[in-house]
C-alpha positions in Angstrom: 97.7 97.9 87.4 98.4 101.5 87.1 98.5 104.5 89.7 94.9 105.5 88.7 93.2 101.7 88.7 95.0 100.7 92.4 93.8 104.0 93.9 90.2 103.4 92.4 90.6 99.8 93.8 91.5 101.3 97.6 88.6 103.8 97.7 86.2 101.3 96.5 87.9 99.2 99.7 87.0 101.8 101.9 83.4 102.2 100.8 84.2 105.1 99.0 83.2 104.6 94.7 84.0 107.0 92.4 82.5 107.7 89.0 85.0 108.4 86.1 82.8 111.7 85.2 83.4 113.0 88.6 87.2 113.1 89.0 87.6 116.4 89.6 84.8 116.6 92.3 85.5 117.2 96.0 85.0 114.0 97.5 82.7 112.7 100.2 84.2 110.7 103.1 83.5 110.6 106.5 86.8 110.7 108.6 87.1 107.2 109.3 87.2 106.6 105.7 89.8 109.5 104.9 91.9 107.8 107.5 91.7 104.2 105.6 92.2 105.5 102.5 95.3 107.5 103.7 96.7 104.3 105.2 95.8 102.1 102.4 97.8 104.8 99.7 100.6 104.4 102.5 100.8 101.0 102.5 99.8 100.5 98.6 102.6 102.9 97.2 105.2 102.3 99.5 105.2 106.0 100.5 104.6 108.3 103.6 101.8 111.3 103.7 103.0 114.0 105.9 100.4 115.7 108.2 100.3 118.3 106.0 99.3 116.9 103.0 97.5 114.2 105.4 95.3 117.8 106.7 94.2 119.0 103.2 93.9 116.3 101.4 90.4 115.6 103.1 88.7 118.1 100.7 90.6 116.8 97.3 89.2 115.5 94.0 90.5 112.1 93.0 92.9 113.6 90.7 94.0 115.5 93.9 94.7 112.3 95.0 96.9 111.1 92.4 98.7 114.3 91.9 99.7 113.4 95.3 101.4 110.0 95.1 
């Protein structure tokens, strides 16, 4: 699986589905979903999202996302 089908696969997880025409659109979340999604992309890629990122990131597109991993 690639970066863009395993990140798909987490926000779909979290209750969060995202059509391929709307990549580059702002997502909507509530919190408790940002949070699992963070955590999932933490635990998924093997990486760690510092606050920063972690604070803006709430406001991304799905290619946002990827950029970001």
């Amino acid at each position: 699986m690639d970066k863009k089908e395993l990140l798909l696969e987490i926000f779909e997880e979290c209750g969060v589905f995202i059509d391929d025409d709307y990549m580059d659109e702002e997502i909507e979340m509530d919190s408790l979903q940002f949070i699992n999604v963070m955590i999932a992309i933490e635990n998924t890629f093997g990486i760690k999202i510092d606050d920063e990122k972690m604070a803006h990131a709430n406001s991304k597109s799905f290619n946002d996302f990827i950029e970001m991993i």
